[in-house]
PQR file of N, CA, C, O and H, with PARSE charges and radii, in Angstrom:
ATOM      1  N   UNK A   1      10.682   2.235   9.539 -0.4000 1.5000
ATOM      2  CA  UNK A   1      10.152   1.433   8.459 -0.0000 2.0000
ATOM      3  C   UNK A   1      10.078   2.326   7.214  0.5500 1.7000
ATOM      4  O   UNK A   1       9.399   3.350   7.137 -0.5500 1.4000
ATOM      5  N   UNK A   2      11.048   1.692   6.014 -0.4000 1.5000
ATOM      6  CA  UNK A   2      10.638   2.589   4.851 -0.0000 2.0000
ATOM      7  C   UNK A   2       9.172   2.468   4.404  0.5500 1.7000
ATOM      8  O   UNK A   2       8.307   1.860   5.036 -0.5500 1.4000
ATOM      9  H   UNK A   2      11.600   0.860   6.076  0.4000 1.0000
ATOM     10  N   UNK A   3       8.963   3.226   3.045 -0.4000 1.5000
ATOM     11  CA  UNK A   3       7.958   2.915   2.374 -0.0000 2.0000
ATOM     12  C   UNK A   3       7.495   1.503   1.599  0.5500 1.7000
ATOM     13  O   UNK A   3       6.450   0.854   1.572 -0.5500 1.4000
ATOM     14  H   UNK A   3       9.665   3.720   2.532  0.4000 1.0000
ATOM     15  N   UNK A   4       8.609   1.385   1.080 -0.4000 1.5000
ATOM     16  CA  UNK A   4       8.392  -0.304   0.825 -0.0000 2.0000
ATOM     17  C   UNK A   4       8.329  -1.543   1.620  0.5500 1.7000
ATOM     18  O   UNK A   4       7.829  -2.583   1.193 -0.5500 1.4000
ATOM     19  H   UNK A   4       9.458   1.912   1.102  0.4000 1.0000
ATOM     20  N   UNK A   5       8.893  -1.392   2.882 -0.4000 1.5000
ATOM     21  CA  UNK A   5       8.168  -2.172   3.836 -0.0000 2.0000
ATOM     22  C   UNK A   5       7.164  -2.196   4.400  0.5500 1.7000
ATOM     23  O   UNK A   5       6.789  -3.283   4.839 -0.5500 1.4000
ATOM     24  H   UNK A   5       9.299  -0.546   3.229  0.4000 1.0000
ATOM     25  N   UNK A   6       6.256  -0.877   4.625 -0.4000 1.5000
ATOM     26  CA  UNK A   6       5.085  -0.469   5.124 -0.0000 2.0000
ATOM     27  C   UNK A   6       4.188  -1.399   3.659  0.5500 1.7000
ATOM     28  O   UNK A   6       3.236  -2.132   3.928 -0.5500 1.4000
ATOM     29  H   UNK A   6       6.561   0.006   4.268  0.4000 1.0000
ATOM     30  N   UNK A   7       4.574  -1.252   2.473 -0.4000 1.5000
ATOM     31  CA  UNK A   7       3.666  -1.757   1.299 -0.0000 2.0000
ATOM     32  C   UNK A   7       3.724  -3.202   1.552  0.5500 1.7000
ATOM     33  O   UNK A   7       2.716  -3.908   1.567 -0.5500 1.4000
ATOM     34  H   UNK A   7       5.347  -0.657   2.255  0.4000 1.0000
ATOM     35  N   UNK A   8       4.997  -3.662   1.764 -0.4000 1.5000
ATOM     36  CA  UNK A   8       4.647  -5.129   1.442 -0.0000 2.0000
ATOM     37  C   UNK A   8       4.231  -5.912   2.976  0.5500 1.7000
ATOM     38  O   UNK A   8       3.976  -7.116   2.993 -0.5500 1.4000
ATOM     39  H   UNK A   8       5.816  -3.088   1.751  0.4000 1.0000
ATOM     40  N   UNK A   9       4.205  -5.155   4.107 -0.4000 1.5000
ATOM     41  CA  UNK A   9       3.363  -5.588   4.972 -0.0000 2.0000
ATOM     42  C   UNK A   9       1.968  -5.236   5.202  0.5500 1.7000
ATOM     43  O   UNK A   9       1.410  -5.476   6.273 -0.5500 1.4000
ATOM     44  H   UNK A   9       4.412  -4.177   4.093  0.4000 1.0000
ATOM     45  N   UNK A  10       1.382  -4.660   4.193 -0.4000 1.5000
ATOM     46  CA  UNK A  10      -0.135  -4.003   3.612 -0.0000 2.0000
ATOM     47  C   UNK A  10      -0.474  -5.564   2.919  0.5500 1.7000
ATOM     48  O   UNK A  10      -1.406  -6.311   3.218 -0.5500 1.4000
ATOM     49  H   UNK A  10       1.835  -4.466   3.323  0.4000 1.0000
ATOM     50  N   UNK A  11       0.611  -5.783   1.893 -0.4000 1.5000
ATOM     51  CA  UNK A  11      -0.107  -6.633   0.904 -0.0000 2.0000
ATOM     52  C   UNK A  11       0.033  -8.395   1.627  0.5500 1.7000
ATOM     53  O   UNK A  11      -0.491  -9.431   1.217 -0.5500 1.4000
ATOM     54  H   UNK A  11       1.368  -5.176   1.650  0.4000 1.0000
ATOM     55  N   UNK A  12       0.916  -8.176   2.777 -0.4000 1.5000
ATOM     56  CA  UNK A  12       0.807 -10.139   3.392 -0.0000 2.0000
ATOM     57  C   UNK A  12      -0.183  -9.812   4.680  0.5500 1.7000
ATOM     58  O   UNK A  12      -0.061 -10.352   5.780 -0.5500 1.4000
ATOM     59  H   UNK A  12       1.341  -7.335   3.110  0.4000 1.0000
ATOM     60  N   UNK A  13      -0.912  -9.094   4.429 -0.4000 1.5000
ATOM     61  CA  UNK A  13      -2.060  -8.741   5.852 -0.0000 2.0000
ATOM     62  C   UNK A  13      -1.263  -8.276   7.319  0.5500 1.7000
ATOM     63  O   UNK A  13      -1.681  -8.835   8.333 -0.5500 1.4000
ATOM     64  H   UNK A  13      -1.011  -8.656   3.536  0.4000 1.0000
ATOM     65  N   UNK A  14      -0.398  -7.511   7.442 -0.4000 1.5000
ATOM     66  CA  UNK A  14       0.374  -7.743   8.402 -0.0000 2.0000
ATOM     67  C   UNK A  14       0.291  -5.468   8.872  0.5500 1.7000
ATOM     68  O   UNK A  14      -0.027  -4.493   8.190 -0.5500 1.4000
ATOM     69  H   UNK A  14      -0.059  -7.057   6.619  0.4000 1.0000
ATOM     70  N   UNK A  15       0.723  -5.623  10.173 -0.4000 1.5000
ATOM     71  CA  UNK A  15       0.010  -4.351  10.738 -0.0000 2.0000
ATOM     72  C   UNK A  15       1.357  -3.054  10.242  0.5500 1.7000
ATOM     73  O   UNK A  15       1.921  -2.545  11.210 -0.5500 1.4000
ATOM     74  H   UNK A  15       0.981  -6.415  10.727  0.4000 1.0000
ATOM     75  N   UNK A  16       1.662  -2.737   9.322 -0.4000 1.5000
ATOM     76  CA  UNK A  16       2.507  -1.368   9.326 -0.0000 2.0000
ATOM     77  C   UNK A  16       2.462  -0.503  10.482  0.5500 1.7000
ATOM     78  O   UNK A  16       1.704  -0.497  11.452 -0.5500 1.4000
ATOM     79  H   UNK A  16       1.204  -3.150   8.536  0.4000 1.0000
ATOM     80  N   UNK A  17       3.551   0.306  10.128 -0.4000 1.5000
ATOM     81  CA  UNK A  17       3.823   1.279  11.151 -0.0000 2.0000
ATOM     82  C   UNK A  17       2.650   2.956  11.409  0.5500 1.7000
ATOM     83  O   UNK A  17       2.343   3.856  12.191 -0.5500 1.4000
ATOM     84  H   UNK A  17       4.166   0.301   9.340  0.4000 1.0000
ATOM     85  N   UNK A  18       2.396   2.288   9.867 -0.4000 1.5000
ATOM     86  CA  UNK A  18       1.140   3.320   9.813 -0.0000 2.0000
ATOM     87  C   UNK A  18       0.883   3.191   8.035  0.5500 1.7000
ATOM     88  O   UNK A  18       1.765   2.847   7.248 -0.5500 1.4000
ATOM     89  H   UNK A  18       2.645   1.557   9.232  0.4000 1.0000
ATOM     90  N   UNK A  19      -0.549   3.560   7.654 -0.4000 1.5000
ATOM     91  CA  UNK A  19      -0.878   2.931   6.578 -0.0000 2.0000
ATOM     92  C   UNK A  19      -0.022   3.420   4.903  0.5500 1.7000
ATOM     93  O   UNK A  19       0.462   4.540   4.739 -0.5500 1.4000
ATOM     94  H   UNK A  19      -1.266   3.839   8.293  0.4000 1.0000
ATOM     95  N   UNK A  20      -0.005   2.595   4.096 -0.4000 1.5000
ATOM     96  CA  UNK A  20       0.710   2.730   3.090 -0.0000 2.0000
ATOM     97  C   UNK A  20       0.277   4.335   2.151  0.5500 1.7000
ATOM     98  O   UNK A  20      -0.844   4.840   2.220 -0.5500 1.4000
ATOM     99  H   UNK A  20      -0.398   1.685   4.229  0.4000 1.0000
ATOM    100  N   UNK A  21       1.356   4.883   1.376 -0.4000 1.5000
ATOM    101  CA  UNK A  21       0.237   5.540   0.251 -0.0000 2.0000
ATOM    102  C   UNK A  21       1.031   5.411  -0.555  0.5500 1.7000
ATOM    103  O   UNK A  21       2.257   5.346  -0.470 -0.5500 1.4000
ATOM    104  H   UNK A  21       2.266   4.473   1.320  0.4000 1.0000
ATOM    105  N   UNK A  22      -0.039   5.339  -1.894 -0.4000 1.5000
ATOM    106  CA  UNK A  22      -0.065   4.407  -3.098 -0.0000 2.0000
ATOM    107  C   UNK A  22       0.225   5.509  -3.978  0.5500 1.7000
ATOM    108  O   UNK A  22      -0.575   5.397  -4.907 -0.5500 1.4000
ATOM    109  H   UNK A  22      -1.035   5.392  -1.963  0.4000 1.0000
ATOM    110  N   UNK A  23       0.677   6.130  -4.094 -0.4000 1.5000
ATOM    111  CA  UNK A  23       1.195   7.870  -5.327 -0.0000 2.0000
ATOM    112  C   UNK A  23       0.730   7.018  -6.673  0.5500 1.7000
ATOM    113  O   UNK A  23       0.325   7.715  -7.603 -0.5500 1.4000
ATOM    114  H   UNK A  23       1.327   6.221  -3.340  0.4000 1.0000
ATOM    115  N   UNK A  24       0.742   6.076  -6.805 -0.4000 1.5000
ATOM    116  CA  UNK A  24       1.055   5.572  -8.323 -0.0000 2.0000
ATOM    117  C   UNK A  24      -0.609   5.067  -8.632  0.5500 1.7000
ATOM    118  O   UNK A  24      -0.937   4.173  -9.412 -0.5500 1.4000
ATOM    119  H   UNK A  24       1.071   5.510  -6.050  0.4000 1.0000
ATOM    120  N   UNK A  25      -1.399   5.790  -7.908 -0.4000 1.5000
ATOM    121  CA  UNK A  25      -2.754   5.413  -8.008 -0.0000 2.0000
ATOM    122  C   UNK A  25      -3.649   5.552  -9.635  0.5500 1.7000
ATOM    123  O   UNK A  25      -4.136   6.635  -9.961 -0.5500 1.4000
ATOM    124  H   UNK A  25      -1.132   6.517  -7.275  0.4000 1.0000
ATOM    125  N   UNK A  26      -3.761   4.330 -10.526 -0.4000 1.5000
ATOM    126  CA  UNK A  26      -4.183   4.902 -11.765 -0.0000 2.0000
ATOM    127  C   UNK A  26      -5.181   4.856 -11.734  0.5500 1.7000
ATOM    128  O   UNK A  26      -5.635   4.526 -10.638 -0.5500 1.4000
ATOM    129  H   UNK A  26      -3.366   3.450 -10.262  0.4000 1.0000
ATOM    130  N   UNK A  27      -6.179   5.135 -12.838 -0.4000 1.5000
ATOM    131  CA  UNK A  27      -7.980   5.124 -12.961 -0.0000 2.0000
ATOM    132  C   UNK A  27      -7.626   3.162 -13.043  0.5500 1.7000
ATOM    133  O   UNK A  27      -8.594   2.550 -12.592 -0.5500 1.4000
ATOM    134  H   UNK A  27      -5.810   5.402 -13.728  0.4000 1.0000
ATOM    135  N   UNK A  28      -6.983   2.640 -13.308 -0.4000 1.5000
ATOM    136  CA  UNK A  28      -7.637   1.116 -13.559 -0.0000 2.0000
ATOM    137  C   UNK A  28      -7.376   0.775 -12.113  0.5500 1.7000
ATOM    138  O   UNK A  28      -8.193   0.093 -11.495 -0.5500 1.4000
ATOM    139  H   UNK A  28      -6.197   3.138 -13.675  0.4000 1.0000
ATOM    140  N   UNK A  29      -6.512   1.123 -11.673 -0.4000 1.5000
ATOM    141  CA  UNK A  29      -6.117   0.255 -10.169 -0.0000 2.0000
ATOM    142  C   UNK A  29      -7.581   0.790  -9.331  0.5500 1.7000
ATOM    143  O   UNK A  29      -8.310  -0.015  -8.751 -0.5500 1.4000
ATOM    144  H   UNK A  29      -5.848   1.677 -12.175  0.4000 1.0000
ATOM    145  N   UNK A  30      -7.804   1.986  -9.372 -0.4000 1.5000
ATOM    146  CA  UNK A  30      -8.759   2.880  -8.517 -0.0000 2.0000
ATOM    147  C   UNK A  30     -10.393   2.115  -8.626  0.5500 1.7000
ATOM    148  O   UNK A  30     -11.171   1.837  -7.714 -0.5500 1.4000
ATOM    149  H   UNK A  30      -7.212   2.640  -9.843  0.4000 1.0000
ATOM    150  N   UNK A  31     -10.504   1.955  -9.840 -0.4000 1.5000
ATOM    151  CA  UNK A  31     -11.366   0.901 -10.332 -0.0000 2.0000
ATOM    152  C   UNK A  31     -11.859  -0.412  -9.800  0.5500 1.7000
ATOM    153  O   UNK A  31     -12.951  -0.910  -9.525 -0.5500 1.4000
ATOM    154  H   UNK A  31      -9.872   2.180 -10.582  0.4000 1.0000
ATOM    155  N   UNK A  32     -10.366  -0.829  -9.766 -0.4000 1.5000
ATOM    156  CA  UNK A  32     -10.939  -2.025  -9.191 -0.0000 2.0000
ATOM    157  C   UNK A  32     -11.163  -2.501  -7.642  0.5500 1.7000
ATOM    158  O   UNK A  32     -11.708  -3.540  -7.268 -0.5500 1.4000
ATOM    159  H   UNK A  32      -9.479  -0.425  -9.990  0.4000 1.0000
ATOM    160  N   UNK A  33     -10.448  -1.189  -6.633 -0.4000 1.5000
ATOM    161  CA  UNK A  33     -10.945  -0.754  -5.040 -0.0000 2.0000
ATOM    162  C   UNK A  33     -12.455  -0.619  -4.915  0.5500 1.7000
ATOM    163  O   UNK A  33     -12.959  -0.312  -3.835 -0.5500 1.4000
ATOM    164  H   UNK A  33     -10.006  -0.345  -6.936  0.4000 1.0000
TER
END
């Protein structure tokens, strides 16, 4: 499983191969976690 499949089975509730990481993490996105 690439990385972009691991993400977009994060974002339809669905179980990845193991959990996503988000590199592109900004202060607004971080914010709103």
């Amino acid at each position: 499983m690439n990385s972009r499949q691991r993400v977009l089975k994060a974002i339809n509730h669905e179980q990845p191969d193991r959990p996503p990481i988000f590199a592109t993490l900004t202060p607004q996105v971080a914010e709103k976690l």
